[in-house]
ZATIMI-624978 format. One line per field, with one value per residue (C-alpha): residue number from 0; residue in three letters; x negated, y, z. Coordinates in nm, 3 decimals, padded with zeros to 5 digits. Each point is the difference from the previous one (the first is absolute). Layout:
! ZATIMI-624978
k [NUM_...]
r [ALA_...]
X [X_...]
Y [Y_...]
Z [Z_...]
***
This chain:
! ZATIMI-624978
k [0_1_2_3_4_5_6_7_8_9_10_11_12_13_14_15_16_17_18_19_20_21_22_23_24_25_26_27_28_29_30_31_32_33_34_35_36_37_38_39_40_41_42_43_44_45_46_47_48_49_50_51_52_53_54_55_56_57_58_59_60_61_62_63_64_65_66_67_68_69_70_71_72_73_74_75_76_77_78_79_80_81_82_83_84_85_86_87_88_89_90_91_92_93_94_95_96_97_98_99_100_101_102_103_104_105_106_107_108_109_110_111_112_113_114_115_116_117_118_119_120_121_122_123_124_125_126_127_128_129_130_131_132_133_134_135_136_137_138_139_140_141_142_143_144_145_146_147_148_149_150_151_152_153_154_155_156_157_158_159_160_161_162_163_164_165_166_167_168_169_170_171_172_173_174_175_176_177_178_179_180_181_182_183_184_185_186_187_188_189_190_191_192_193_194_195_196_197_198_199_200_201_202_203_204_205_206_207_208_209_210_211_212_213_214_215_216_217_218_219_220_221_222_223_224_225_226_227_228_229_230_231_232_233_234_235_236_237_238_239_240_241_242_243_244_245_246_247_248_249_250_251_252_253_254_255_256_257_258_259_260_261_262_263_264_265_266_267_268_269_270_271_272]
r [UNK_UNK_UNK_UNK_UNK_UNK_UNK_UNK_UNK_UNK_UNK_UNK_UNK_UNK_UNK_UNK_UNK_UNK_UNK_UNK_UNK_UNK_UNK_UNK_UNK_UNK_UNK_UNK_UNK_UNK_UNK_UNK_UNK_UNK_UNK_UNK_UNK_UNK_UNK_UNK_UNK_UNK_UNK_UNK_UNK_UNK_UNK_UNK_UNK_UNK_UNK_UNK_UNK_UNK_UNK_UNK_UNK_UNK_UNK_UNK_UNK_UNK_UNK_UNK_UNK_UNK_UNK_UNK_UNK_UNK_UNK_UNK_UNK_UNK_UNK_UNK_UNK_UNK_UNK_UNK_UNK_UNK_UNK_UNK_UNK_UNK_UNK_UNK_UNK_UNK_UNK_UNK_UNK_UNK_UNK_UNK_UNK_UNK_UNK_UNK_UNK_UNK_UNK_UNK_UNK_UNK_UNK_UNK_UNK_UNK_UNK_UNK_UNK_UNK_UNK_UNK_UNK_UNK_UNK_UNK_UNK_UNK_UNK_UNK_UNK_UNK_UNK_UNK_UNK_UNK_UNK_UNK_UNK_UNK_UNK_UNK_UNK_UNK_UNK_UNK_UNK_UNK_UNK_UNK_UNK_UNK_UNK_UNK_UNK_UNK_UNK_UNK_UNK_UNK_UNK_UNK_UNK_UNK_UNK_UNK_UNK_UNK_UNK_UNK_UNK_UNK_UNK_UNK_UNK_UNK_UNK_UNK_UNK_UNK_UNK_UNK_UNK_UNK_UNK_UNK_UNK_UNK_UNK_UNK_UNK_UNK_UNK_UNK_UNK_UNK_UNK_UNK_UNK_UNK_UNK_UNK_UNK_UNK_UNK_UNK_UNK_UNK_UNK_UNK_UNK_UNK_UNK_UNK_UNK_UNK_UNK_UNK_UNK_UNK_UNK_UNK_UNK_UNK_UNK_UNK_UNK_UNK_UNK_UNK_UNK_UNK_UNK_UNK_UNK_UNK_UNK_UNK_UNK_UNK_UNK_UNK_UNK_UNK_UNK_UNK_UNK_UNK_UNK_UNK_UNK_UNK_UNK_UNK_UNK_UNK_UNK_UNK_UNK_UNK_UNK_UNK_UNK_UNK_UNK_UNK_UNK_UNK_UNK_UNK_UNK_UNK_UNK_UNK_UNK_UNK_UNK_UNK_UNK]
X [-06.793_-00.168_-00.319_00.234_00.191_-00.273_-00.166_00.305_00.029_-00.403_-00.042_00.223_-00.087_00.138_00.223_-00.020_00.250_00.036_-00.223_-00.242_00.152_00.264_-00.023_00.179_00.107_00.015_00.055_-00.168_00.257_-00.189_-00.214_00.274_-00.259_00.018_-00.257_-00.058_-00.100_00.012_00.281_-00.085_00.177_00.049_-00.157_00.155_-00.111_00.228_-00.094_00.193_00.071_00.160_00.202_00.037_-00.181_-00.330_00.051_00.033_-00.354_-00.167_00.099_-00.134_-00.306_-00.182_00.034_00.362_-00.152_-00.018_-00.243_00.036_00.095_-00.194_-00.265_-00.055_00.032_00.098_-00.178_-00.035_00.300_00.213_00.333_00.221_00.337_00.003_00.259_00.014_00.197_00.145_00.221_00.244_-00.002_-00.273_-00.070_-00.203_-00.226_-00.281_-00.334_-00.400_-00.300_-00.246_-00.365_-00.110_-00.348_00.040_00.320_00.315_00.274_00.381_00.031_00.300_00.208_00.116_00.303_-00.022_-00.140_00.305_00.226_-00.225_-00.002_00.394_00.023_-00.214_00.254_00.286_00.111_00.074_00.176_-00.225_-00.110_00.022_-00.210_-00.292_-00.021_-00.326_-00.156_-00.285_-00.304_00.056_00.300_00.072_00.233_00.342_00.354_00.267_00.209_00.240_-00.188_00.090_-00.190_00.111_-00.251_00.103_-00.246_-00.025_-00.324_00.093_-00.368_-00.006_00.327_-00.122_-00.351_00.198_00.260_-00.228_-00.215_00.308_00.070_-00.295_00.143_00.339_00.191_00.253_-00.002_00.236_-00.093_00.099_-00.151_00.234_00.128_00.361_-00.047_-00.067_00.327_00.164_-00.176_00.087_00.308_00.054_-00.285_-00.233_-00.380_-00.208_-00.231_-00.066_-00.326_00.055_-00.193_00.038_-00.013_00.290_00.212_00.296_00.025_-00.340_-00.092_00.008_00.361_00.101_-00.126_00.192_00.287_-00.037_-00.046_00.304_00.215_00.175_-00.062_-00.346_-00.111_-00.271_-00.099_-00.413_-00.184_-00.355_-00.119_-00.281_-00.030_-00.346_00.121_-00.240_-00.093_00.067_00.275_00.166_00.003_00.159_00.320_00.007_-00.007_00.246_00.250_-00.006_-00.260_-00.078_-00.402_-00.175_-00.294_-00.169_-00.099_-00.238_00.082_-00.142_00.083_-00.042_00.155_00.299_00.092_-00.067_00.210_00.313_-00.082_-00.005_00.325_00.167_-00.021_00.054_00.327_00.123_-00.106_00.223_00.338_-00.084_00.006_00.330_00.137]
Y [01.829_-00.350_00.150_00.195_-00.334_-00.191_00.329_-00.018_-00.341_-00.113_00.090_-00.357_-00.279_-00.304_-00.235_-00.336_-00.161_-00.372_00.099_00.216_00.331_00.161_00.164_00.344_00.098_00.352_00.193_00.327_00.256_00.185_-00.228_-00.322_-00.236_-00.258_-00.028_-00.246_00.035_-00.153_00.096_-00.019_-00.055_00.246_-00.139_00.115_-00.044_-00.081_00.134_-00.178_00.170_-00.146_00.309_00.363_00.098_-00.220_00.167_00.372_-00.078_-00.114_00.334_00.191_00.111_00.335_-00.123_-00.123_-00.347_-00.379_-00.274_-00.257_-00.334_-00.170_00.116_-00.250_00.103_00.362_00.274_00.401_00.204_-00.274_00.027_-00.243_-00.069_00.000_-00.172_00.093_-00.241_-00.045_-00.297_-00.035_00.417_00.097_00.332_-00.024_00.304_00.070_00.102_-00.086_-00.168_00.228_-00.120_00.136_-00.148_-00.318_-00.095_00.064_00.233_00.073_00.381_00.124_00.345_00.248_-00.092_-00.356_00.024_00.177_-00.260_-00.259_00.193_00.059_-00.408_-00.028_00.211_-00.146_00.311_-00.168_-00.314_-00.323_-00.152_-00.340_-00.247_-00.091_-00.352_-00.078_-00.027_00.270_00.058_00.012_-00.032_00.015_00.262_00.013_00.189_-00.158_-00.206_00.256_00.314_00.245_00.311_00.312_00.164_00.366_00.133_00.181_-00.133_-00.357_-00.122_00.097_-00.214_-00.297_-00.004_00.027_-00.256_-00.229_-00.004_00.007_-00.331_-00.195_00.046_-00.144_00.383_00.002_00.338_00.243_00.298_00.347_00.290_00.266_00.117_00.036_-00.378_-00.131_00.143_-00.158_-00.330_00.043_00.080_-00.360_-00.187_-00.058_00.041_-00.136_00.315_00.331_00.067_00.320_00.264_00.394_00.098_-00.052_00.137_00.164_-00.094_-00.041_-00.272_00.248_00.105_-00.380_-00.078_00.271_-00.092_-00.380_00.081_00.268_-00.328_-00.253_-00.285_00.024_00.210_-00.278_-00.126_00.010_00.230_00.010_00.262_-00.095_00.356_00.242_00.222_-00.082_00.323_00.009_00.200_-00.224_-00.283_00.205_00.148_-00.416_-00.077_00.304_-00.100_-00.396_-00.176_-00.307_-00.050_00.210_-00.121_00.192_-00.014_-00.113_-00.291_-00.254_-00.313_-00.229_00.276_00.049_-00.350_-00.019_00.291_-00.143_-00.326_00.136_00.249_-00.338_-00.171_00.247_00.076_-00.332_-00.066_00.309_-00.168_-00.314_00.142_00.184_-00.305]
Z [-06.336_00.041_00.138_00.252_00.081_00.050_00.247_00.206_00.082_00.031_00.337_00.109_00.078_-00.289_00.162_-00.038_-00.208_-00.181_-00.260_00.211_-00.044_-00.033_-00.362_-00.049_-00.403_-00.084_-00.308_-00.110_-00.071_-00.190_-00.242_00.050_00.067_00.271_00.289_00.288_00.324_00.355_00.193_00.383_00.329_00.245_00.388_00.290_00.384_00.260_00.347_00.324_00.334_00.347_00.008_-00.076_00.269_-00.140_-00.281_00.074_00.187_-00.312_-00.144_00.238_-00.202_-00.112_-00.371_-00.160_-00.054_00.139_-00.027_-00.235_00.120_-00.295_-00.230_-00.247_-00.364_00.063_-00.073_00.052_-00.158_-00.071_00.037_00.232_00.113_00.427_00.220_00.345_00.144_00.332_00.061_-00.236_-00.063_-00.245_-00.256_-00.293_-00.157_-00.226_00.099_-00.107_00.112_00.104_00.117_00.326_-00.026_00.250_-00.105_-00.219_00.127_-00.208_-00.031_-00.026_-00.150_00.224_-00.092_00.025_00.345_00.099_-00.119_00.199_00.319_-00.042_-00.040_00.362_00.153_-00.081_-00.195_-00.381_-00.135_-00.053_-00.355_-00.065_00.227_-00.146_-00.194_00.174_00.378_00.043_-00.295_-00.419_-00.170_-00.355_-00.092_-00.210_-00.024_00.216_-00.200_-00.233_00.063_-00.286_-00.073_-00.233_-00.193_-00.073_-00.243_-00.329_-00.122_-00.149_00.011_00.390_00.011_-00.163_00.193_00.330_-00.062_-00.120_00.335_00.197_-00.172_00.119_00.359_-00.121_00.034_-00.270_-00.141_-00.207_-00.190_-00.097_-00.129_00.164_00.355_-00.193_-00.088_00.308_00.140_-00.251_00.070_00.403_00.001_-00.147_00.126_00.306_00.058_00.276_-00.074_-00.269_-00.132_-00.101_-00.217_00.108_-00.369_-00.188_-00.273_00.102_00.413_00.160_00.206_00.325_-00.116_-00.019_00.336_00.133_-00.130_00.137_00.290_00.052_-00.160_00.163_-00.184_-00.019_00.272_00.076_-00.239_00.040_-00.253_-00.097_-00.158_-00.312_-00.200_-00.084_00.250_00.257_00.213_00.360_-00.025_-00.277_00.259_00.263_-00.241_-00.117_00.368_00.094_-00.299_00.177_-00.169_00.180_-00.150_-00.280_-00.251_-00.228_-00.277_-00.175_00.210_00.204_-00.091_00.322_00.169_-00.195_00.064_00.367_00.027_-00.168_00.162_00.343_-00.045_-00.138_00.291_00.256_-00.228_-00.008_00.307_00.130_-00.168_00.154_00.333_-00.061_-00.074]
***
């Protein structure tokens, strides 16, 4: 468990705290010894545009990616949190460097570019405005942000909190889809990370059932399971899933996913009012 902890998190960069680094405790399950290791930050990189229209030009390309505004310190495959921002409107979604030879370019998911190209066309609510003006930004949770975990594997639980800490996400547990009924019925999450495999309900069956709900009808789902086949994505996609990871997992892209569906959640209630 340790050696799997410490793969899953390497790939960060440390961030820089009073004593140098921030320092991350974790215990292995299995053998209940204690290991250390350097928990890093997550970097974002906030784009600015004069308007929609500047933007929807930028993403007129063959390939769904954008220059990078700054290079320095990043690297090919890493993971990063983008803000597109426009004014006072702005989305935020996860996506990785890529080296095109002369220069650094942020690649993006089909799905993510999507969500971008909805954002340039006025078509989807805005995320919170970026804390920055244009270039890096270090990355965390808005203030609050809660997260249930929905998974029967208490080790997976544990490892997943724990990283979700080190962006300041408060997270809740449970090992069943029965359980986590029980939990929202009486409670409220900013997001579910949600296995497919699960005793009694699945995870697909849960989602379903969210999303026929009224109280929770929206409430944005990510899907981090071993089913990880094509057509797995489209029945998580189909049932309402808002992202999917699988697993094993990345890391640095687990995080910039629940980073970037954060603020484009809380960003959405803002704008409601």
């Amino acid at each position: 468990m340790a050696a799997f902890l410490q793969a899953t998190i390497q790939k960060f960069r440390p961030s820089i705290s009073e004593t140098g680094s921030r320092i991350l405790t974790a215990t292995n399950w299995r053998k209940s010894k204690t290991v250390t290791t350097l928990v890093p930050s997550v970097q974002g990189i906030v784009y600015k545009f004069e308007s929609f229209a500047a933007l929807s030009l930028a993403l007129d390309t063959e390939e769904p990616d954008v220059k990078l505004p700054v290079e320095d310190g990043l690297v090919d495959g890493q993971w990063l949190v983008a803000t597109f921002a426009i004014g006072n409107d702005a989305t935020s979604i996860a996506g990785r460097v890529a080296d095109r030879g002369s220069e650094l370019h942020l690649t993006f998911e089909e799905r993510d570019w999507n969500q971008l190209c909805r954002f340039a066309n006025g078509q989807c609510s805005p995320s919170i405005p970026p804390p920055c003006t244009e270039g890096a930004e270090e990355v965390s949770a808005p203030p609050g942000s809660t997260v249930l975990v929905v998974d029967a594997d208490p080790c997976m639980r544990a490892i997943v909190c724990t990283m979700l800490h080190t962006s300041r996400i408060k997270t809740l547990q449970v090992a069943s889809a029965e359980e986590a009924l029980d939990w929202l019925a009486k409670n409220q999450a900013d997001l579910l990370l949600l296995e497919w495999s699960l005793p009694g309900m699945t995870g697909l069956e849960l989602c379903q059932r969210l999303r026929k709900g009224q109280q929770h009808h929206d409430l944005p789902i990510l899907f981090l399971t071993g089913h990880s086949s094509s057509s797995d994505q489209v029945q998580a996609f189909d049932a309402g899933a808002d992202d999917f990871v699988s697993k094993p997992f990345r890391a640095p892209e687990l995080r910039a996913r629940v980073l970037g569906l954060l603020r484009r959640v809380i960003g959405e209630r803002l704008a409601a009012g």
